[in-house]
N, C-alpha and C positions, 0 to 999 in steps of 0.2 A: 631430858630423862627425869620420869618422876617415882617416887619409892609408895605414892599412896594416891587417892584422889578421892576429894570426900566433897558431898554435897548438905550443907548448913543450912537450919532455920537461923532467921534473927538472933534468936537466944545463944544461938553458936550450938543448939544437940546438931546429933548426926541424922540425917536421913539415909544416907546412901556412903558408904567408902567402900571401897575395893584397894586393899593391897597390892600392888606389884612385884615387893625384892623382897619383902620384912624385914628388914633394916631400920626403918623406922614405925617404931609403938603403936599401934591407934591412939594410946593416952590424950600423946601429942595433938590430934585434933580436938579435943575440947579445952586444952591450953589456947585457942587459937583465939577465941573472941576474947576473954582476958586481959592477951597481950594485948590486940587492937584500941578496947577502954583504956587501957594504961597509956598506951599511945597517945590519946587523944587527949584523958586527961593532966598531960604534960605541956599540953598546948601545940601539939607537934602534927604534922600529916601525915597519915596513914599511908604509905606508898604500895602501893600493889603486891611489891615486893621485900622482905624483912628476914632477917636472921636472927634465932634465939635459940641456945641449948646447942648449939650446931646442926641445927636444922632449919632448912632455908623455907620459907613462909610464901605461897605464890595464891595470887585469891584473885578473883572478880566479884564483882555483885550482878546479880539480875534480878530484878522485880524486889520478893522478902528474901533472895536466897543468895548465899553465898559458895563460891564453887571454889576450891581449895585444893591445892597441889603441895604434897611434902616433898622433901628431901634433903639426903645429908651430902650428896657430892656437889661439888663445881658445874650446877648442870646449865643449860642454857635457859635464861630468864627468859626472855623472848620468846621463845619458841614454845615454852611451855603457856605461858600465857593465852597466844594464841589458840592452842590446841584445846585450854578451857573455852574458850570464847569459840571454836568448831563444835564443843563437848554442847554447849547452850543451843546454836543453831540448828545442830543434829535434831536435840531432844524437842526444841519448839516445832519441827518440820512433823516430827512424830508424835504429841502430844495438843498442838496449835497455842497452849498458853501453858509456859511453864513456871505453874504454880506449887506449893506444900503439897498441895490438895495432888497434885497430876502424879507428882512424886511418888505417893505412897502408893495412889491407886495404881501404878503401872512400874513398882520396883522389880519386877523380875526382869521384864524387857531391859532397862536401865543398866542391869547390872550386865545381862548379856550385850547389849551395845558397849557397854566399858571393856569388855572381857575381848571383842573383836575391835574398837578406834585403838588399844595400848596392850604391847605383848612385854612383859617384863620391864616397864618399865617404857619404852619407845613407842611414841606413836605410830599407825600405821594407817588405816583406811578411816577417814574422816568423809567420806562422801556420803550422803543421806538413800540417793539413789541408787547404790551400791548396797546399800547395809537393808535397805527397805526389801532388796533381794529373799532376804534368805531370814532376815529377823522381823514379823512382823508382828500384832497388836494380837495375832491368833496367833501365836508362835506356838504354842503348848497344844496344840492341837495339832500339828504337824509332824507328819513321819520327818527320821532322823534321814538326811541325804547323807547319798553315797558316798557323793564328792563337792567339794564348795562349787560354787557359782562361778562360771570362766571368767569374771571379771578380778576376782580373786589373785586368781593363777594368770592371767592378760599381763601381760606391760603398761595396754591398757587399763589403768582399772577402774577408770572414771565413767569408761563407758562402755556398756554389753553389745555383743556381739547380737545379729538378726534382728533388728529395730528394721522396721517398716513403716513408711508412711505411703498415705494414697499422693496430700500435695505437698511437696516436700519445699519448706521456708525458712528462712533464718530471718528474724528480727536482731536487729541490733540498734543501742539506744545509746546515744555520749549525751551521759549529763554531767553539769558540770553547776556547780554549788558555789556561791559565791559569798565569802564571808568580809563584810566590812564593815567597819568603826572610823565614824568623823565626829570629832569636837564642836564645841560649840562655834568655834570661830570658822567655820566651813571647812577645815584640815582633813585630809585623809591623812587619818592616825596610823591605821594597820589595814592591809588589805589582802585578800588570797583567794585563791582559784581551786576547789576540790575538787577532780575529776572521776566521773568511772564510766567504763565500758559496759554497759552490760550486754547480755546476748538472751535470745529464745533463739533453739534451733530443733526445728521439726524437721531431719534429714534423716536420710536411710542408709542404712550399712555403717560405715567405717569411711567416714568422709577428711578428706587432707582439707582444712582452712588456710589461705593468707592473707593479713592484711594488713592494707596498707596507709597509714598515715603524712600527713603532713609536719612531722616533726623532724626538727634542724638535724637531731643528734644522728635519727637514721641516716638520713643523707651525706650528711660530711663522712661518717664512718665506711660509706661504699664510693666517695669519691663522686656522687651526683650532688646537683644545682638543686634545691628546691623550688619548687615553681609556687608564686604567689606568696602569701605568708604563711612563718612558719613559727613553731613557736618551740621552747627548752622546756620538755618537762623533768620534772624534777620527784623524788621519790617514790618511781615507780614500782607499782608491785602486782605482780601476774599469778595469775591462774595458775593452777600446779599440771595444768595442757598444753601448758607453753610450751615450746624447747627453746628451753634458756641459751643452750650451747649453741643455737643456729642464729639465735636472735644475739649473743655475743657478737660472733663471728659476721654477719654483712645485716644487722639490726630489722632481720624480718621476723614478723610474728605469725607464725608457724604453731597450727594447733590442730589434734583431733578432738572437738566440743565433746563434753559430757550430754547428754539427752535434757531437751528442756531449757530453763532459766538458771542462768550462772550471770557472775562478775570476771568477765575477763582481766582487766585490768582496772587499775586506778591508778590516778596522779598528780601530785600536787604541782600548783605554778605559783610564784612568789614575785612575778613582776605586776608593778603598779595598777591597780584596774579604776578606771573612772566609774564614778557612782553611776547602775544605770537607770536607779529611779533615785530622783532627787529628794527628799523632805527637810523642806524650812518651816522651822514651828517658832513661833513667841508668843510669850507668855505673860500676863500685865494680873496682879495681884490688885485687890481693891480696898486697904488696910483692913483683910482679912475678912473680908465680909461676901467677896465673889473673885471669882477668878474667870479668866476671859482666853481664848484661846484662836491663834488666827495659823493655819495650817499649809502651804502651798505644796505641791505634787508635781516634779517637772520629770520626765519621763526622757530621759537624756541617750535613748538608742537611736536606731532609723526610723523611717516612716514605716519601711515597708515589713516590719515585726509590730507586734501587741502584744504586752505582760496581760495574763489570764489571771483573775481573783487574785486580785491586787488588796492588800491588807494589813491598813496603817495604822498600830494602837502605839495610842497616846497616852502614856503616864500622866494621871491627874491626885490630888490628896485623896486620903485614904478615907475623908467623910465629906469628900463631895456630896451636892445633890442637887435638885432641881435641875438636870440637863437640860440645853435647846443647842439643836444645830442648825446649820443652815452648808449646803454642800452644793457648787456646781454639777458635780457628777457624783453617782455612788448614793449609797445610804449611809446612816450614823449610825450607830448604837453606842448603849453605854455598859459596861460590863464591867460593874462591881467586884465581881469576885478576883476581876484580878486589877483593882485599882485603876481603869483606863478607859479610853473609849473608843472604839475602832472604826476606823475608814473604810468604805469596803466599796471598790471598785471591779465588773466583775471584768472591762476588758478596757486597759490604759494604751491607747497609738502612740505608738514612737513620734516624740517632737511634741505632744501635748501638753498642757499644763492645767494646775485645775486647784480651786480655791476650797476651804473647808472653813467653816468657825463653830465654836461651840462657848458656851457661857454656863459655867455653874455655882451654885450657891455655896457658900463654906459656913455653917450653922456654929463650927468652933472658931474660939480666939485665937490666935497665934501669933509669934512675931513672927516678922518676915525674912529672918532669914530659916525658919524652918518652912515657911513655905517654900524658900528658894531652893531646896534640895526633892532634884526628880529626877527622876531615872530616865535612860535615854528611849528616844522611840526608835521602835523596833517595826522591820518590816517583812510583809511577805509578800512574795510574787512567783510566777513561772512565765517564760518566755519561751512558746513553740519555735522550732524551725530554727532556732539560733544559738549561737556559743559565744559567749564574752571573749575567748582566746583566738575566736578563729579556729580551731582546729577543725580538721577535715578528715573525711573517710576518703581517700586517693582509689581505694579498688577494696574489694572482699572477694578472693577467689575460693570456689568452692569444685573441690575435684575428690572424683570418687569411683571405683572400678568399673561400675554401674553402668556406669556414663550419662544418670539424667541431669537434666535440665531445673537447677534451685536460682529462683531470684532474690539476692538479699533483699531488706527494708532498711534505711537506714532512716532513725529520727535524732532531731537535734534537740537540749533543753536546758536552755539557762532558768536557775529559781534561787533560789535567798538561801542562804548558810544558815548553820545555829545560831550565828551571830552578825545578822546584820543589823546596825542600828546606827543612831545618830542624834547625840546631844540638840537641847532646846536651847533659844536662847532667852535668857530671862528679861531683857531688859526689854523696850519695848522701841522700835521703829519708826512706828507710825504718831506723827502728831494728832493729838485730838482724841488719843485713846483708838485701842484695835477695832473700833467698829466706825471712828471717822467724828469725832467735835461729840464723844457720846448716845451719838444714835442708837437704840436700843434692839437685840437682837431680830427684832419683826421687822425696822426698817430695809429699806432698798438699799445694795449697796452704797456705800459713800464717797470712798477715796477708790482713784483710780486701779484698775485690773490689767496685767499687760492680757489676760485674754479670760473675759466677761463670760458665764455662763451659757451655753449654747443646749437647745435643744439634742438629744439621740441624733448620730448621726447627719447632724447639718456641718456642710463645709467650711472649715476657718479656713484654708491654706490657697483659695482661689481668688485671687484681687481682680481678675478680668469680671465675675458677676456682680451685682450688686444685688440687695435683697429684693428687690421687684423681679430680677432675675432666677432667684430662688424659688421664690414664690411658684412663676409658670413652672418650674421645674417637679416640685413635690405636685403641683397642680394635674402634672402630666403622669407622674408616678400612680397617682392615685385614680386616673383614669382607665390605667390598663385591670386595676380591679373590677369595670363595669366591660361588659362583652359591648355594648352600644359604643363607648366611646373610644374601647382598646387598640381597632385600625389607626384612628388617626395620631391616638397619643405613640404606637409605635410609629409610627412615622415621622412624628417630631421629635424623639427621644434620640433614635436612631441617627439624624439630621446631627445634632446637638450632643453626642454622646463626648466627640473629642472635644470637646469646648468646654467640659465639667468633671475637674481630677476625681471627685468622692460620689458621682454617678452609680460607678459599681456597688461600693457600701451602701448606699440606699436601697438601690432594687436586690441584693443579697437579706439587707437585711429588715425590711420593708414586709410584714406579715402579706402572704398571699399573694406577695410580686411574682417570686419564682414558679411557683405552680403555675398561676398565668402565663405564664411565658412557655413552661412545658406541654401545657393545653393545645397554646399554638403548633406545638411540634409536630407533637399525639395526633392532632386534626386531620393533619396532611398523609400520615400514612395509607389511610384505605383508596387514595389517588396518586398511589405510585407503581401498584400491579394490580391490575393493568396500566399501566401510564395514561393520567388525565388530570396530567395538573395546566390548570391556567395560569398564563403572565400574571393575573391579577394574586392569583393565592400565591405562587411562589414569588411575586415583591412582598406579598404579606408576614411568611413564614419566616422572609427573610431579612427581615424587616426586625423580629424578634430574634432572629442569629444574629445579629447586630450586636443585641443587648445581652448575649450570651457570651460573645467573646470582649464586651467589654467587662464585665466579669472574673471573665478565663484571664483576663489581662493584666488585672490588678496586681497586686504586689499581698493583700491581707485577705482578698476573696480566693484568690485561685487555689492554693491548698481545700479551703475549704469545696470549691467550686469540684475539685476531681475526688474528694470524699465520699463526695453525694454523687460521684458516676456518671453526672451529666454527660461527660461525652458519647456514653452509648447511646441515648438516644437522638445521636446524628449519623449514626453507622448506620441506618437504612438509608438514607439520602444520599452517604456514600455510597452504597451498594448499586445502585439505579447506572442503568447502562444506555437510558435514552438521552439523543444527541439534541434534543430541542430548546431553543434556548429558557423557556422553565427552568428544566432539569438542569441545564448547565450553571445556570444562575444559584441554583440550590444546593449544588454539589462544590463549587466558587467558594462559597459561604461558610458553607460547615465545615468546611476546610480551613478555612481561614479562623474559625473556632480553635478546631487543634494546632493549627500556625502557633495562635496566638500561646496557648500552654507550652508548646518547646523553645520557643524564640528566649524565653529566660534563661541569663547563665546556672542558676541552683534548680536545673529541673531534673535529677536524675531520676526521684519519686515518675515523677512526667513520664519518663521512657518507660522505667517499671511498669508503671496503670498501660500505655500503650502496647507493650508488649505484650501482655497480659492477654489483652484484650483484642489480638489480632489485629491491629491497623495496619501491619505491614501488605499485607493481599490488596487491600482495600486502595492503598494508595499508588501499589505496581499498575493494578484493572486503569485508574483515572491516568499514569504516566501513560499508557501504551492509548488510552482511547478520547481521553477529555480533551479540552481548547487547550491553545497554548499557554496562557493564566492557570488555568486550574494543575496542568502539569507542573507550571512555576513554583504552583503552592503544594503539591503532592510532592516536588522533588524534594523541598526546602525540608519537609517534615522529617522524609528519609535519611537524608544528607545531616539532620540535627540528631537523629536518632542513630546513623552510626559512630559521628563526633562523640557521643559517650561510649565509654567502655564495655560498657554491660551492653548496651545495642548492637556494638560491633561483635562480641562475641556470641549473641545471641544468632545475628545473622550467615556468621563464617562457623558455629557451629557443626550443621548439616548439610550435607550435597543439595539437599534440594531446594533448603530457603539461599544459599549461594547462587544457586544455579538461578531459579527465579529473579532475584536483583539482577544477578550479572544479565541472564536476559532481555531484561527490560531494558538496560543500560546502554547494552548493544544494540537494540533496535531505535533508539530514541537514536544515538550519534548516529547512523543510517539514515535517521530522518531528516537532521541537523544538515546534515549535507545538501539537503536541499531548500529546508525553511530556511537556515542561517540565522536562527535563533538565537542570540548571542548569549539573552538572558537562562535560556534552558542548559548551554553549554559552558555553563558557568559553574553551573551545580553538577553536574554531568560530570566534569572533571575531578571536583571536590570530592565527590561521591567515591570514583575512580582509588584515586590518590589516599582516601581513608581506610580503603578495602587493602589497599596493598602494604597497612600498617600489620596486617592480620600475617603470619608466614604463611599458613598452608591457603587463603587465598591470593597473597601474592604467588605462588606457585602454581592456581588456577591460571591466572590475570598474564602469565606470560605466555601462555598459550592460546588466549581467548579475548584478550584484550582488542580490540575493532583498530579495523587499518587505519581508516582515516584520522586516527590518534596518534599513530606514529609515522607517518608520511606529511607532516606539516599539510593537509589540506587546511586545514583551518587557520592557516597563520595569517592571511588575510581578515579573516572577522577579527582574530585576538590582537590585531597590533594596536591595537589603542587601551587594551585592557592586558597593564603587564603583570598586573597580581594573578590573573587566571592562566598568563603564560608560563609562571614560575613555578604554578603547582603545575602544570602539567608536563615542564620539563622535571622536575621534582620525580613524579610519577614514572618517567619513563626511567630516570634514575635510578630507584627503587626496584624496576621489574628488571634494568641489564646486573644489579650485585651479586 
């Protein structure tokens, strides 16, 4: 509860107050910056929050301005705080910079946005998108309404009624901020995990959200195992779309979204986090006549993530000069204005490490212990695709009277706190001085590296090649750039492809590999209708699907690889319906492209893009009509595609995409009865037994399920394979409950 709310220059005048009780004076607001100088100069901290006169003092700063809440009761600190801090996000959502200047030029608006967020005193509607309804920048120009805007009068109020979209999408993004402090002696001093949820949702009507996390506290609360890891968060705090009372009672999170970009939640974690970019810095002073700086970068995550614009400033004296660096990877610069000099790495692989030195002049005298005093280096990074805690999206259900069809997005992103840093160390390690017996910054290195400066992109982690081996390797790379010699270099790339871990990073990132290789693709289309492709083109084509799915395969290219859409243009090759072994060889292949993208266990983005993009047709046509390989690899994709949630529900949705799979399904173990396929019926059953996770196609499945599934014809082929016997007793299990 608050009895005033006033907005402050510097100086402490008033730009903006609006009374709520009168209870308390305006006087009282230009007593306010007074008190704060008296405060300060007592030597004492300003705390957010203060009493004087019997009047409680509640304030933020933003930018020059200070935002200011009176009152004389017992009211809630907190809460009013906050409510300044919604009062700021309101008015920057509505004015983009909230400045003096915004203040004055738009106080009519301002004072009606006060008049509708606080009725006497109590907050009320803090939503931007709400209030942008009915109060806007033309307000004065608008006939007076009848009656307020339904969201007003809603339960809802967060979000209005008759929202339409054409494609209806929710983003959702957990990022998670990591703040840490290590000493000089390599100690993790303090360390912690800020979390938050955020969401975009482009959905129509009045849509029900749930979702589902991998946190301990949900799970023990409803008396379920969590499966994998799990982690305790700790000060959470949700969205005012929550229901708190459901998410009490069995810890789901249970929401109708506001339209747009919000923070669903946030939360902090307070258990120990290992450093995931390392920096060791020392520092060797020259009785003050230069200072020398040697830098190491150890990148202490997995392989198969990369920190993006990576950026390491190093506190140096405040009259340094003459810079020189010298950096395995990255650029240097030196950037005076904030005393330091920064690292700048724009993409760091997990497991990597990488050296820096710099050498600067010191034109003043000093003793050495004022040179010894330097501030700690501080870092910054982002990490795609990952979360320092682990945490996971387990499911995001979206349900709506509608009944369409919304695919979530979910991305992941670990990046550097306000405070990540890490003390130097002064003394000096290395004998002979940090550049090795004196060697002067231009020399070659001197003292040993555990890992030497490598060109872009060349492989450290492969001990089976050696550099002559390299050599053919970029040799052959650089081939597929020339149309003369690009046959034969796909053919030996191809050959050689699983013999070489960092293959894919070369030709991804290799200017004017990839286009080569889509060239080849593009080629072959005007000889697939009519059908006239020869053995010799499709070994050729295929030959470059090779190097496509080793690509798709990689651990740091595939994200990027389904960005750029590649897989569509393999969907014509799927499409093709001729039995000759060309086509079969081609359809084999490209298949085995998209194998390669779902075989990953974190592929659910994977399912998304495939779904999206209709592969499920494409791969029923090749089950009922390809060899038995290409069914192999058609079934596997399916069978990976309903293994996630979102596929399976996407599939047991509708009558007819059910009916389709189930079709196919049935006709294939009709077939089985007489190939004896072992490997086809392996997946067959998998498939089966997935579907009957679903209820309403379990309830299909027990009327249409194929004889020969439940009359043991097949118990001859399966008695040596008893994993494929378990699920399909399993299965029949499921269809008699």
């Amino acid at each position: 509860m608050a009895s005033l709310i006033a907005i402050l220059d510097l100086k402490g005048k008033p730009l903006i107050q609006r009374s709520y009780r009168d209870d308390v004076p305006p006087s009282y607001v230009e007593r306010f910056l007074p008190i704060v100088l008296e405060i300060e100069e007592e030597g004492q901290q300003v705390t957010p929050c203060f009493s004087r006169e019997g009047v409680n003092y509640m304030h933020i700063r933003h930018s020059n301005l200070y935002l200011l809440a009176l009152s004389k009761r017992n009211t809630n600190a907190a809460e009013t705080i906050l409510f300044l801090h919604r009062i700021t996000q309101v008015l920057v959502e509505y004015f983009k910079e909230l400045e003096e200047e915004s203040i004055r030029d738009n106080f009519v608006i301002i004072y009606e946005l006060l008049d509708e967020m606080m009725d006497f005193g109590y907050p009320q509607t803090t939503e931007s998108k709400i209030l942008q309804e009915y109060i806007t920048q033309e307000s004065h120009k608008l006939e007076v309404q009848a009656r307020p805007p339904p969201a007003i009068t809603n339960a809802v109020s967060w979000r209005t009624e008759g929202i339409r979209y054409r494609k209806n999408e929710v983003f959702l993004d957990v990022i998670e901020s990591v703040n840490l402090l290590v000493n000089a002696k390599g100690d993790v001093v303090r360390s912690e995990i800020l979390g938050a949820v955020k969401m975009k949702c482009y959905l129509s009507g009045m849509p029900e959200l749930r979702l589902g996390l991998n946190d301990k506290v949900m799970f023990e609360s409803t008396g379920r195992t969590a499966r994998g890891k799990a982690i305790e968060m700790e000060d959470v705090k949700f969205h005012q779309c929550v229901r708190l009372s459901r998410f009490e009672n069995d810890r789901t999170i249970s929401f109708i979204p506001p339209d747009g970009e919000f923070e669903l939640m946030s939360y902090r974690l307070s258990t120990p986090v290992k450093p995931l970019i390392w920096v060791e810095a020392a520092v060797e002073s020259h009785r003050g006549s230069r200072v020398e700086y040697m830098v190491k970068v150890i990148a202490q995550f997995k392989r198969r993530s990369t920190a993006n614009n990576v950026e390491i400033y190093v506190p140096v004296p405040d009259d340094a000069d003459s810079p020189k660096f010298r950096a395995s990877t990255g650029s240097v610069q030196y950037a005076p204005d904030k005393n330091a000099f920064v690292w700048k790495i724009k993409q760091l692989a997990g497991g990597k490490e990488f050296l820096m030195r710099a050498h600067f002049g010191l034109p003043s005298v000093k003793s050495d212990s004022e040179v010894e005093k330097r501030a700690p280096i501080t870092v910054k990074f982002e990490i795609p695709y990952f979360t320092v805690s682990g945490i996971q999206v387990r499911y995001l259900k979206i349900v709506e009277k509608s009944g369409y069809q919304a695919l979530p997005w979910v991305r992941y992103i670990t990046q550097n706190g306000d405070d990540y840093s890490s003390a130097m160390s002064i003394h000096n390690p290395y004998r002979g001085g940090l550049y090795g017996d004196g060697a002067p910054l231009s020399a070659p290195l001197a003292h040993p590296v555990p890992h030497q400066p490598v060109p872009p992109f060349l492989p450290t982690n492969n001990a089976q090649l050696g550099q002559p081996e390299d050599g053919k390797i970029y040799a052959l790379v650089i081939d597929l750039m020339d149309p003369n010699t690009r046959e034969a270099a796909l053919l030996e790339l191809s050959k050689k492809r699983e013999q070489y871990d960092d293959l894919a990073l070369v030709l991804w990132h290799s200017f004017g590999i990839m286009p080569a290789l889509l060239q080849e693709i593009v080629s072959v289309y005007p000889l697939l209708s009519p059908p006239n492709l020869t053995a010799h083109v499709s070994n050729r084509v295929c030959n470059a699907l090779a190097l496509l799915q080793c690509v798709a395969s990689h651990q740091e290219t595939r994200q990027l690889f389904l960005n750029a859409h590649i897989p569509l243009f393999l969907y014509p090759f799927l499409n093709t319906t001729s039995k000759t072994r060309p086509f079969e060889y081609l359809r084999l292949t490209s298949l085995g492209v998209i194998g390669a993208l779902v075989k990953q266990n974190d592929n659910t983005t994977v399912i998304h893009f495939l779904l999206s993009t209709e592969i499920i047709p494409l791969c029923l046509r090749i089950m009922e009509t390809g060899s038995e390989l290409s069914k192999t690899v058609a079934i596997f994709i399916v069978q990976k595609i309903l293994l996630d949630e979102t596929g399976l529900t996407y599939i047991c949705h509708t009558y007819e995409r059910f009916y389709a799979v189930g079709t196919v399904l049935s006709n294939m173990v009709n077939q089985l009865v007489e190939t004896q396929a072992v490997r086809l019926l392996k997946h067959v059953v998998r498939c089966y037994l997935r579907l009957s996770d679903n209820l309403r196609a379990r309830e299909a499945l027990r009327a249409c399920l194929p004889d020969p599934l439940r009359d043991n014809t097949f118990s001859v082929l399966l008695k040596g394979d008893m994993v494929t016997k378990r699920c399909l007793t399993t299965l029949l299990n499921n269809l008699n409950e």
